[in-house]
N, C-alpha and C positions, 0 to 999 in steps of 0.2 A: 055549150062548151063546159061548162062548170058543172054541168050534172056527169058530164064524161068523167071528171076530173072527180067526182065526189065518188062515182061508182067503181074507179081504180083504187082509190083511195081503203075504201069497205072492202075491196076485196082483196088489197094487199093485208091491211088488217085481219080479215079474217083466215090469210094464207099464215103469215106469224104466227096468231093465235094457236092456230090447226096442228101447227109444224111438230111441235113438243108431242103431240098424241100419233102422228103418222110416226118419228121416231122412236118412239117408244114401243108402238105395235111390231117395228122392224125390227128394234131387239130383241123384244119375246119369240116373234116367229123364226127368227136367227138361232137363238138359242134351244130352240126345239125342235129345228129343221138342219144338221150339220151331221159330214160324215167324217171320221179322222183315222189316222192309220199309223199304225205303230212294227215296232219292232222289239220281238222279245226272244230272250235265251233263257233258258232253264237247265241247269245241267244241277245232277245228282250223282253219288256215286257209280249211279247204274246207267246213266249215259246224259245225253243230252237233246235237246230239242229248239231248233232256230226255228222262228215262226216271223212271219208279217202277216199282222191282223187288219181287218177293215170292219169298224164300226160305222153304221148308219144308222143313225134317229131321224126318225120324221112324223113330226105330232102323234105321237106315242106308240106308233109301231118301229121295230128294230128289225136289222137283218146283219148276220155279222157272219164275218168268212176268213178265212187264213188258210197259207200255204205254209209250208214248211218241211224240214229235214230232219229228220229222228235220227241219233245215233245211239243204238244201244249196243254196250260196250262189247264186243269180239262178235257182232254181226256189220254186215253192210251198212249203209245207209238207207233209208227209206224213206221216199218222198211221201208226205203229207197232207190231205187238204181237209177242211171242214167248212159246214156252212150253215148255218139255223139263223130262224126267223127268230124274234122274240118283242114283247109288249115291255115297255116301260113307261114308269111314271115319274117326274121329273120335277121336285120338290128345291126352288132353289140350286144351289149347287150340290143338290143327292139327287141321286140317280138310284130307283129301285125297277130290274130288268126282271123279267120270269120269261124263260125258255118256252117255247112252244114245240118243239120239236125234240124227239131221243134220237140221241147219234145212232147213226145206222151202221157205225161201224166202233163199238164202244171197246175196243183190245186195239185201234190204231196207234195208240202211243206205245202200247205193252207193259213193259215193267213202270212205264212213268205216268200213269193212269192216276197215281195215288194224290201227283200232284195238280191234276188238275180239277178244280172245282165244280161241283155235280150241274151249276148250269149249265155249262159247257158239253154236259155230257144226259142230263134226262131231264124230258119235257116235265114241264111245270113248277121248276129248281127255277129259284131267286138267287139274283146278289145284287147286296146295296153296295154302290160305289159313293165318293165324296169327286166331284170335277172341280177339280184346285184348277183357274187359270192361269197361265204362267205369264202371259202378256193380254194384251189387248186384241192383239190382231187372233192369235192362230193355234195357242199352245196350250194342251190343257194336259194335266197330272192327274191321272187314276188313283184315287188311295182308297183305302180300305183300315180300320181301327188308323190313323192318324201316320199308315206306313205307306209308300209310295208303292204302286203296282208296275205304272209302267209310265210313260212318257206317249202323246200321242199329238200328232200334226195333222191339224185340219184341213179338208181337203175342199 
């Protein structure tokens, strides 16, 4: 009876002990394993552009996709989509992505091409982001030199 009692005992202890390292494994692999999705507007003098992105990390491979609506100014609208794979490496709260894939369709924005950055648009183009969290649970903040990019909700 007392050896029962001594072997619960060890291996409550060694569950406590453990516990700190099995949480801690679940927050790295949390933070490396998450996808989030956002919503962003671009407008310039020469039109505009609504999009909802979906970012996906998972131990340092990336895949990222968006829909969205172009309007450039005295044409229709035009529905939008995109989607490329990409590798990142995941330095604390930086994030450096390198594209793997050149947009198969690089004149789908048109005149608003200018504003969007080469990863987006030709394999083997970086961008370092900074992931500001905005809570605990679910919110994190894109930024880029110390300016905010966009807002994005984990999925």
């Amino acid at each position: 009876m007392n050896n029962k009692k001594a072997v619960i005992k060890i291996a409550l202890i060694f569950i406590l002990a453990c516990s700190p390292l099995f949480w801690a494994g679940y927050l790295s692999w949390k933070n490396n394993h998450f996808a989030c999705e956002s919503e962003l507007t671009v407008v310039s003098n020469k039109g505009s552009y609504d999009t909802i992105m979906l970012f996906t990390f998972s131990g340092g491979e990336g895949w990222y996709s968006s829909v969205g609506d172009l309007q450039v100014t005295g044409q229709p609208v035009k529905k939008n989509n995109h989607e490329m794979r990409f590798r990142y490496v995941l330095d604390k709260q930086d994030i450096m992505m390198i594209s793997e894939q050149t947009d198969t369709n690089p004149n789908r924005l048109d005149k608003l091409n200018y504003l969007i950055p080469d990863f987006f648009r030709i394999q083997g183009r970086g961008i370092s982001i900074h992931l500001f969290h905005q809570n605990l649970s679910s919110y994190y903040m894109f930024m880029q030199d110390d300016m905010p990019l966009f807002y994005c909700a984990q999925t």
